[in-house]
mmJSON file of the N, C-alpha and C atoms, coordinates in Angstrom:
{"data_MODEL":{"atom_site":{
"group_PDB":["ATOM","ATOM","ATOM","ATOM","ATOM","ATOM","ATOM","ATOM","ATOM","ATOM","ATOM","ATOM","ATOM","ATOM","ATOM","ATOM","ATOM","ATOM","ATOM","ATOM","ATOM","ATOM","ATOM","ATOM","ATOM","ATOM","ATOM","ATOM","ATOM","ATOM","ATOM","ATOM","ATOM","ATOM","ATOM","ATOM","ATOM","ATOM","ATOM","ATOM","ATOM","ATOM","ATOM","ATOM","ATOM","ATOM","ATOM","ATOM","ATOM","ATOM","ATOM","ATOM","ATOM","ATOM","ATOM","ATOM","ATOM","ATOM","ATOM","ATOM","ATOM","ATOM","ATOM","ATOM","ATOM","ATOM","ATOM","ATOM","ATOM","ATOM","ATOM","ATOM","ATOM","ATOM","ATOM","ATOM","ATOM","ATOM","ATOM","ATOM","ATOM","ATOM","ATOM","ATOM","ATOM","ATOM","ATOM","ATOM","ATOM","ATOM","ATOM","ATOM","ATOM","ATOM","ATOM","ATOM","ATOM","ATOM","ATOM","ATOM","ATOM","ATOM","ATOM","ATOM","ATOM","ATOM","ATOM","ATOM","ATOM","ATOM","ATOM","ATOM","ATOM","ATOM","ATOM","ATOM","ATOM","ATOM","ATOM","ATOM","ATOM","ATOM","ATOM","ATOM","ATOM","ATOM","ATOM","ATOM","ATOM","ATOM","ATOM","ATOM","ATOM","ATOM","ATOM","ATOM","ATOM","ATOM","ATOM","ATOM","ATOM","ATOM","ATOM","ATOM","ATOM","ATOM","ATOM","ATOM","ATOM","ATOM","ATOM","ATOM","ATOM","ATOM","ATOM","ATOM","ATOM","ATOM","ATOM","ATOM","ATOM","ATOM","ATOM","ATOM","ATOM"],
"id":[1,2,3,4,5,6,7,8,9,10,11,12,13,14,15,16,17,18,19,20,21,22,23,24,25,26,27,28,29,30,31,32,33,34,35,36,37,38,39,40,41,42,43,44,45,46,47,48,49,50,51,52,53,54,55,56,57,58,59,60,61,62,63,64,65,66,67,68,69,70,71,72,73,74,75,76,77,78,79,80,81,82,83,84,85,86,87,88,89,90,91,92,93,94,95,96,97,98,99,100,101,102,103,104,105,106,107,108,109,110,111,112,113,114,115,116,117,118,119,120,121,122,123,124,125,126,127,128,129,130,131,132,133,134,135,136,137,138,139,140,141,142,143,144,145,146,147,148,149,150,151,152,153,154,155,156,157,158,159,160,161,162,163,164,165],
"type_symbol":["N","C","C","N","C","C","N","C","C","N","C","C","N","C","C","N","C","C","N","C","C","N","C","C","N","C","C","N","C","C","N","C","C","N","C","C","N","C","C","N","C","C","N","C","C","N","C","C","N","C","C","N","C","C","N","C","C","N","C","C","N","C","C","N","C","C","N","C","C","N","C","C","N","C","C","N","C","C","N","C","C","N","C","C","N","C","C","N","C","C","N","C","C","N","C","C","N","C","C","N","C","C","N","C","C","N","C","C","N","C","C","N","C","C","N","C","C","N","C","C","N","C","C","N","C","C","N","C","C","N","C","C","N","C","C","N","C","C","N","C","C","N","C","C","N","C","C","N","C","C","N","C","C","N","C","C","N","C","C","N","C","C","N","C","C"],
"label_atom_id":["N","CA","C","N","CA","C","N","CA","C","N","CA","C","N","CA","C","N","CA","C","N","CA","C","N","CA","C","N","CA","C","N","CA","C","N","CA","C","N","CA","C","N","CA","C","N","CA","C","N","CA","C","N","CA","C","N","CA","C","N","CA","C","N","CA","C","N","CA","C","N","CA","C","N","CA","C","N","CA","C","N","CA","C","N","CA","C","N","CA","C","N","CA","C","N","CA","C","N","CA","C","N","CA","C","N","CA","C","N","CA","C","N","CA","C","N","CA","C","N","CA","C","N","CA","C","N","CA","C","N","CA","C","N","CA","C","N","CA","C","N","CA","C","N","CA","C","N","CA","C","N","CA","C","N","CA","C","N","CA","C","N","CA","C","N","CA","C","N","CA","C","N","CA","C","N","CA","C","N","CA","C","N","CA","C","N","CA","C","N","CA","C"],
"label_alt_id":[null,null,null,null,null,null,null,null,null,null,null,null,null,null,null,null,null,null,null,null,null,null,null,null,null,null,null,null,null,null,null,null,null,null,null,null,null,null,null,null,null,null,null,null,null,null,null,null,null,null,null,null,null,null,null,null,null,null,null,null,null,null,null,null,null,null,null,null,null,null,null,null,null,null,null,null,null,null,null,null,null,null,null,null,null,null,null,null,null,null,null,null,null,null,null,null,null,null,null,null,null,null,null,null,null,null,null,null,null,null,null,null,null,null,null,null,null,null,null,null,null,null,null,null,null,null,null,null,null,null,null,null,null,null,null,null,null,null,null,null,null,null,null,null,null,null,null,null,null,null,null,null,null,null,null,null,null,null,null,null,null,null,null,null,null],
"label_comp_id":["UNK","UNK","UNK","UNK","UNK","UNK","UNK","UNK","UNK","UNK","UNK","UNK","UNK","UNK","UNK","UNK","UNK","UNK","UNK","UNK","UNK","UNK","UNK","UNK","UNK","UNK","UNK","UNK","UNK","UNK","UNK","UNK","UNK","UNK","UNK","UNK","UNK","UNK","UNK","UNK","UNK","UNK","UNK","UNK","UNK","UNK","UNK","UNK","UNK","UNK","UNK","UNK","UNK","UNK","UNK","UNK","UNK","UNK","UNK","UNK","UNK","UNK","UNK","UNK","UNK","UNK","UNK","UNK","UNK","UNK","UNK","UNK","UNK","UNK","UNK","UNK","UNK","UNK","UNK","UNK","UNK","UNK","UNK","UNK","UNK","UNK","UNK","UNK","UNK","UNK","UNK","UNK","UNK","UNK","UNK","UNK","UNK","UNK","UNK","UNK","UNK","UNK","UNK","UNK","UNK","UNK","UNK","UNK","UNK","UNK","UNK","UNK","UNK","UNK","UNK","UNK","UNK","UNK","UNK","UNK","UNK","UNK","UNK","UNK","UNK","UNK","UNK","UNK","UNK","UNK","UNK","UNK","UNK","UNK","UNK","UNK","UNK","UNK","UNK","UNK","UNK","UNK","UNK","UNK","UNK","UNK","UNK","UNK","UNK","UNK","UNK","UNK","UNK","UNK","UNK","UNK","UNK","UNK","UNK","UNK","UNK","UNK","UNK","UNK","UNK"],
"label_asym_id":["A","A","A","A","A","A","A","A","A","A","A","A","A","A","A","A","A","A","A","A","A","A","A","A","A","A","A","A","A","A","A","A","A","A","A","A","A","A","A","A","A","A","A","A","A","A","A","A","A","A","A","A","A","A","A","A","A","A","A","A","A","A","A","A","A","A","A","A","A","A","A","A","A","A","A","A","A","A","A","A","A","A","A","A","A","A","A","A","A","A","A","A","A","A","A","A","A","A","A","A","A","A","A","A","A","A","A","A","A","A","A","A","A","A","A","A","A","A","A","A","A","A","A","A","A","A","A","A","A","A","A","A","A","A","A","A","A","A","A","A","A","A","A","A","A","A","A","A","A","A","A","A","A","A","A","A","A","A","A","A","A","A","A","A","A"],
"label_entity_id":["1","1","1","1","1","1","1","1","1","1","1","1","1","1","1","1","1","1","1","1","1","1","1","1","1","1","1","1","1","1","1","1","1","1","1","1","1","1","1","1","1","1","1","1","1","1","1","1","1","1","1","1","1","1","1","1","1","1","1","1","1","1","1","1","1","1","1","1","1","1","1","1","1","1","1","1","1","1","1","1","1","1","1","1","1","1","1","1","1","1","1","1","1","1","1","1","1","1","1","1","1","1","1","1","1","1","1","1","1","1","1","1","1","1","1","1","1","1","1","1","1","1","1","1","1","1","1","1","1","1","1","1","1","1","1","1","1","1","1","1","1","1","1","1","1","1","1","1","1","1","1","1","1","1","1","1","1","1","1","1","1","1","1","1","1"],
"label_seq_id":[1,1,1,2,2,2,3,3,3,4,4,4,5,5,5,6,6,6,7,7,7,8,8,8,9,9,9,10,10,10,11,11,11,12,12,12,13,13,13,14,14,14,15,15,15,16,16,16,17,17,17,18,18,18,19,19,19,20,20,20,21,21,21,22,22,22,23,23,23,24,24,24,25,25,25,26,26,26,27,27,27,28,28,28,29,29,29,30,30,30,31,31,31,32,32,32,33,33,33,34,34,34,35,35,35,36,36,36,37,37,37,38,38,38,39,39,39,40,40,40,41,41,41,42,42,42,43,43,43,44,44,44,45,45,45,46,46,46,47,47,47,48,48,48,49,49,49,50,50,50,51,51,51,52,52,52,53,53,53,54,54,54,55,55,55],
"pdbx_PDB_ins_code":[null,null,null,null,null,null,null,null,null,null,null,null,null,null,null,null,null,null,null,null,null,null,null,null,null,null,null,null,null,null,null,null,null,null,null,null,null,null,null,null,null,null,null,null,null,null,null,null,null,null,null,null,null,null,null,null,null,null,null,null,null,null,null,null,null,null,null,null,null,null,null,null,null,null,null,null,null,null,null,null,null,null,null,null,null,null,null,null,null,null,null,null,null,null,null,null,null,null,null,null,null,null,null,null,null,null,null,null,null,null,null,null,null,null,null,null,null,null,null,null,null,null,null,null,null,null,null,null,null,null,null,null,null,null,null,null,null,null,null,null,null,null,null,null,null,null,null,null,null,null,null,null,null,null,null,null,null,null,null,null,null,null,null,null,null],
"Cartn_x":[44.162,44.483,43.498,42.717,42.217,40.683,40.278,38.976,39.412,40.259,40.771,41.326,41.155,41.936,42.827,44.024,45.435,45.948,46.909,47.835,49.021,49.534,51.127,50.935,51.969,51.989,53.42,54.386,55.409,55.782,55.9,56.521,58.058,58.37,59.692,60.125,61.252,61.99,63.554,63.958,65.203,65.489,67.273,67.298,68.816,69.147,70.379,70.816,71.82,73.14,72.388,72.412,71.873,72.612,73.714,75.496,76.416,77.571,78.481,79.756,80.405,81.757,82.877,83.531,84.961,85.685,86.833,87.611,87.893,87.136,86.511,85.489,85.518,84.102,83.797,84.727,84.008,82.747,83.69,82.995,82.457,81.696,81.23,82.452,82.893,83.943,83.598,82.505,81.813,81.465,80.863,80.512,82.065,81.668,82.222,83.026,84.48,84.354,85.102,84.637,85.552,86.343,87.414,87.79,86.961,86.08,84.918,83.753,83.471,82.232,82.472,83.476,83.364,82.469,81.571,80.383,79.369,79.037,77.865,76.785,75.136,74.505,75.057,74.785,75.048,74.439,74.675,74.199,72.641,71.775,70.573,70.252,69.044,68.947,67.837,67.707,66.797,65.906,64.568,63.897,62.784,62.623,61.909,61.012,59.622,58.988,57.661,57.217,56.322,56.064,54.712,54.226,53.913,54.202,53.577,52.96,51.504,50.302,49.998,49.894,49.638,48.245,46.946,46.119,45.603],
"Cartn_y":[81.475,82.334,83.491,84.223,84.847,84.691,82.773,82.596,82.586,82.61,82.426,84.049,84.73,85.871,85.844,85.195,85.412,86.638,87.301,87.857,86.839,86.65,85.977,84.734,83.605,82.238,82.202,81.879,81.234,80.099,78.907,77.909,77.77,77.169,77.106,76.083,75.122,74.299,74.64,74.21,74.153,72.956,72.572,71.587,71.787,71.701,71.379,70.284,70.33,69.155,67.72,67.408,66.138,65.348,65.606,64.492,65.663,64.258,64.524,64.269,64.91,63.624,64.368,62.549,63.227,61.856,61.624,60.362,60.142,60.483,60.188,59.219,58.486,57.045,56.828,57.293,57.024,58.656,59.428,60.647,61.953,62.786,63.875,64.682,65.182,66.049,67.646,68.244,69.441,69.539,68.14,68.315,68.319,68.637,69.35,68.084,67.353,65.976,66.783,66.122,66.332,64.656,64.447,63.279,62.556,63.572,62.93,62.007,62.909,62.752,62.152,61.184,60.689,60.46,60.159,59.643,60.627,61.207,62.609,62.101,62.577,62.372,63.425,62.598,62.884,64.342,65.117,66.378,66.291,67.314,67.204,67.679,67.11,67.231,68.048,69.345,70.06,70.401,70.742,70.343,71.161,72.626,73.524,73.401,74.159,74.05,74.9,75.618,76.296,77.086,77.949,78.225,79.703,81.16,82.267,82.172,83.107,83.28,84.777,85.653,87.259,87.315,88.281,87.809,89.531],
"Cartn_z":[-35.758,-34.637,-34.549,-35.007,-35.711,-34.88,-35.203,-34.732,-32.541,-32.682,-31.085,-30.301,-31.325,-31.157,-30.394,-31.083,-30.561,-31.233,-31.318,-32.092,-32.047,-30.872,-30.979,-30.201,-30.564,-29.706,-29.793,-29.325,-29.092,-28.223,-28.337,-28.221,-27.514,-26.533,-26.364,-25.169,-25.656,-24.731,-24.227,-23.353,-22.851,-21.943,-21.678,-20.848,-20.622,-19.679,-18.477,-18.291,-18.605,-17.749,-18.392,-19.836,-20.316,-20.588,-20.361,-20.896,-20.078,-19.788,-19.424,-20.034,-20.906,-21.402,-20.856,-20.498,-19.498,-19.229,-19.277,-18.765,-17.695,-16.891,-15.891,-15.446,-15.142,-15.028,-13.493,-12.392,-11.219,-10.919,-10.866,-10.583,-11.201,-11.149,-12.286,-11.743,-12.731,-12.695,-12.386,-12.376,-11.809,-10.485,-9.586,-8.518,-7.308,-6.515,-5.431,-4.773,-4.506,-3.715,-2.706,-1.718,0.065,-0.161,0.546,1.092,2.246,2.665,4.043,3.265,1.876,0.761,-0.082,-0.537,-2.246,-2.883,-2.614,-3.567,-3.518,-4.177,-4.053,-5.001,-5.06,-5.789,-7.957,-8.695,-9.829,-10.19,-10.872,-11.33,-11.534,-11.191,-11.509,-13.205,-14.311,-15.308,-14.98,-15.875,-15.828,-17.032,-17.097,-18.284,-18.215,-19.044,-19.105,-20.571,-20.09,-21.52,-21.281,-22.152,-21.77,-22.909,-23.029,-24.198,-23.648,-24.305,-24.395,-25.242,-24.781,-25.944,-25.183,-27.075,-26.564,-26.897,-26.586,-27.399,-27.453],
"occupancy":[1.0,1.0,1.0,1.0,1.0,1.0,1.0,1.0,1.0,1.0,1.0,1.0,1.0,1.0,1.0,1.0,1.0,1.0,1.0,1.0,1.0,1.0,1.0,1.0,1.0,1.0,1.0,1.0,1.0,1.0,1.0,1.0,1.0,1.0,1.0,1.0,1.0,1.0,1.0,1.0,1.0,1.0,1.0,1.0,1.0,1.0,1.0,1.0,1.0,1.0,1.0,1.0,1.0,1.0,1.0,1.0,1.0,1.0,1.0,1.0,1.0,1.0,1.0,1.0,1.0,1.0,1.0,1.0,1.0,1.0,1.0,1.0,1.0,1.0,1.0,1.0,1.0,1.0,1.0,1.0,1.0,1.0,1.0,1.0,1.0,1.0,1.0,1.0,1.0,1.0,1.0,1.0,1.0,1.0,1.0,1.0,1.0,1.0,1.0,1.0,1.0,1.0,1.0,1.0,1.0,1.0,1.0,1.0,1.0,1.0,1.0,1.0,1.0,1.0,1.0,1.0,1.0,1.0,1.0,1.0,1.0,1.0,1.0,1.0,1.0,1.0,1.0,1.0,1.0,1.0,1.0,1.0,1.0,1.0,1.0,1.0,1.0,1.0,1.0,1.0,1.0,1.0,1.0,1.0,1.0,1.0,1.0,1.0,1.0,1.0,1.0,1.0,1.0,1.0,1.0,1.0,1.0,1.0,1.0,1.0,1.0,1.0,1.0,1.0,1.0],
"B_iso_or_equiv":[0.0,0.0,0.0,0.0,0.0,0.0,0.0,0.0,0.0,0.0,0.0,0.0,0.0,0.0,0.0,0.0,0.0,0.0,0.0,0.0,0.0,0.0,0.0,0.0,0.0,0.0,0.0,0.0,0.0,0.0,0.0,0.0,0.0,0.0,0.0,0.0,0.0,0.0,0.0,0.0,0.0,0.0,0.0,0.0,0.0,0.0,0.0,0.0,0.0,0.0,0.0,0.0,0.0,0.0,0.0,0.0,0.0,0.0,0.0,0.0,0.0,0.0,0.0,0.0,0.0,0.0,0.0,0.0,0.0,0.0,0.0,0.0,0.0,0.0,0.0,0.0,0.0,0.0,0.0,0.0,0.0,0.0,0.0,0.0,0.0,0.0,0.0,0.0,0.0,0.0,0.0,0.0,0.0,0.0,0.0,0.0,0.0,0.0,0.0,0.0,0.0,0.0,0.0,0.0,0.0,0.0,0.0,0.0,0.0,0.0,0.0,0.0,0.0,0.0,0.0,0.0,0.0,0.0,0.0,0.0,0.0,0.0,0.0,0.0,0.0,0.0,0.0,0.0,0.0,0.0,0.0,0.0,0.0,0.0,0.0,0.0,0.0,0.0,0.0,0.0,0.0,0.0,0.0,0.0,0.0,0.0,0.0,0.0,0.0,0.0,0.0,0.0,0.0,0.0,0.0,0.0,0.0,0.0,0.0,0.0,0.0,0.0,0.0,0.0,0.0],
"pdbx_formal_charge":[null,null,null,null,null,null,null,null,null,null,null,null,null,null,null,null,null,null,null,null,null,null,null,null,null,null,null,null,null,null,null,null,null,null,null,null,null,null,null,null,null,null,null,null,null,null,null,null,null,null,null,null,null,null,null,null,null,null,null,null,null,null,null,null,null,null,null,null,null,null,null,null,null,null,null,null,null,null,null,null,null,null,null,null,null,null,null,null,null,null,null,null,null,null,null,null,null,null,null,null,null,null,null,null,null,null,null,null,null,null,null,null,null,null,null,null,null,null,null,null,null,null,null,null,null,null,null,null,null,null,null,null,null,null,null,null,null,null,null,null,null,null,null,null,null,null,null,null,null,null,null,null,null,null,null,null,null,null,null,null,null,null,null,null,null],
"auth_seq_id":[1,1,1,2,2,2,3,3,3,4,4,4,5,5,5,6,6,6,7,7,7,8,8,8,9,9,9,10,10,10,11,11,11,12,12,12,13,13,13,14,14,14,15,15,15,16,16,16,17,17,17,18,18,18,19,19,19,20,20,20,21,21,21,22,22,22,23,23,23,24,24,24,25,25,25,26,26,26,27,27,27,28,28,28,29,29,29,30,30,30,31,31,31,32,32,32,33,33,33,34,34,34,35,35,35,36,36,36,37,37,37,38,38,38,39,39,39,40,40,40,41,41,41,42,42,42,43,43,43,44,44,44,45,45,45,46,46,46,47,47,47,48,48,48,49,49,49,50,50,50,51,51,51,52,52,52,53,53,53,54,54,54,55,55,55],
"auth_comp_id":["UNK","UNK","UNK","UNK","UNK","UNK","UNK","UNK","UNK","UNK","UNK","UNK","UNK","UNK","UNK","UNK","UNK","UNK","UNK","UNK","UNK","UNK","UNK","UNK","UNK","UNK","UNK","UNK","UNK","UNK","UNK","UNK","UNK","UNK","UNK","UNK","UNK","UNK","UNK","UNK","UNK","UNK","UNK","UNK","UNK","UNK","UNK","UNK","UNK","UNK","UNK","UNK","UNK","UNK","UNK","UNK","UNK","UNK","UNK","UNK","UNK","UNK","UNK","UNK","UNK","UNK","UNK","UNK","UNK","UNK","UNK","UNK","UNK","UNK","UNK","UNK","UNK","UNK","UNK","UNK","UNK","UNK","UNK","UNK","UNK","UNK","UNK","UNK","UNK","UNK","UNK","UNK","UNK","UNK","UNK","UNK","UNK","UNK","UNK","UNK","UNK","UNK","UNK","UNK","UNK","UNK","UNK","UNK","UNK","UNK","UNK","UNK","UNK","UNK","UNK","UNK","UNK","UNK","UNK","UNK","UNK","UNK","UNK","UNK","UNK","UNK","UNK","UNK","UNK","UNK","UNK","UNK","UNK","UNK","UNK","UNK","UNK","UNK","UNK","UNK","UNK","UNK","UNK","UNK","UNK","UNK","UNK","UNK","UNK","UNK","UNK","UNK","UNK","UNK","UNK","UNK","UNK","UNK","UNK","UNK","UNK","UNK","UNK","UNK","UNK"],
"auth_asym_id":["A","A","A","A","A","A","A","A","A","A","A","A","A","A","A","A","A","A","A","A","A","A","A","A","A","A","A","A","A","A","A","A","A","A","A","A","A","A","A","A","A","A","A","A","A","A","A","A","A","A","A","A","A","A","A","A","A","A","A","A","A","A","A","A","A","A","A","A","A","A","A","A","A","A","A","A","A","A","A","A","A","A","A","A","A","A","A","A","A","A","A","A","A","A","A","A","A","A","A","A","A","A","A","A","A","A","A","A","A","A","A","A","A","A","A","A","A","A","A","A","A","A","A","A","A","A","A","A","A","A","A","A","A","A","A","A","A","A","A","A","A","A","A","A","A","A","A","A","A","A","A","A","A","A","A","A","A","A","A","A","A","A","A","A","A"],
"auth_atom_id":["N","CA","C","N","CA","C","N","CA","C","N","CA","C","N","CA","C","N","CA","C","N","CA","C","N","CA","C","N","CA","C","N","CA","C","N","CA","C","N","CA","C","N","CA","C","N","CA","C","N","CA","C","N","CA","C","N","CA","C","N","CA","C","N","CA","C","N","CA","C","N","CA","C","N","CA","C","N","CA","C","N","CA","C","N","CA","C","N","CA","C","N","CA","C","N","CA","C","N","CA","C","N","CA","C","N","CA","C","N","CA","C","N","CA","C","N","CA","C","N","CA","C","N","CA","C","N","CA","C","N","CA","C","N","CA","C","N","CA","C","N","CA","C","N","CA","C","N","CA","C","N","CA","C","N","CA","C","N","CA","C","N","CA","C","N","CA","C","N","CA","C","N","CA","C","N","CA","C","N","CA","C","N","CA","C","N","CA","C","N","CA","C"],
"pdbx_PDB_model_num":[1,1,1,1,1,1,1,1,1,1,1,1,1,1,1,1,1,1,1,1,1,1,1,1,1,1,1,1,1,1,1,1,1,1,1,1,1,1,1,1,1,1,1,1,1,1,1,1,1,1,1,1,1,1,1,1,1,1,1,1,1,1,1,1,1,1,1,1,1,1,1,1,1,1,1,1,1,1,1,1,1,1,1,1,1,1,1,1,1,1,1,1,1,1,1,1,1,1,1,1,1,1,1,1,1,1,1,1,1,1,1,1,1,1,1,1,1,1,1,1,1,1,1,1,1,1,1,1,1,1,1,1,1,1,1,1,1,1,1,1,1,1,1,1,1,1,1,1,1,1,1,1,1,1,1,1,1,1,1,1,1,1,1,1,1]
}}}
């Protein structure tokens, strides 16, 4: 780090909505149903990652 002159690096992941458990099998139990709407698209999975570097 030194020959790159960093001082600091940090590393870091995160992620959203990757399982669902519920006895439930037709529908996600979070999303929103109307009786007009039954079938809605499934929860979106979200997936962050990214690196700080101080130098």
């Amino acid at each position: 780090m030194d020959r790159l002159h960093m001082s600091k690096i940090t590393i870091y992941a995160n992620a959203e909505n990757l399982v669902t458990f519920s006895k439930y099998k037709e529908a996600d139990p979070e999303s929103l149903v109307n009786r007009n709407d039954l079938y809605t698209y499934p929860m979106m999975k979200t997936f962050t990652a990214g690196v700080n570097v101080t130098f």
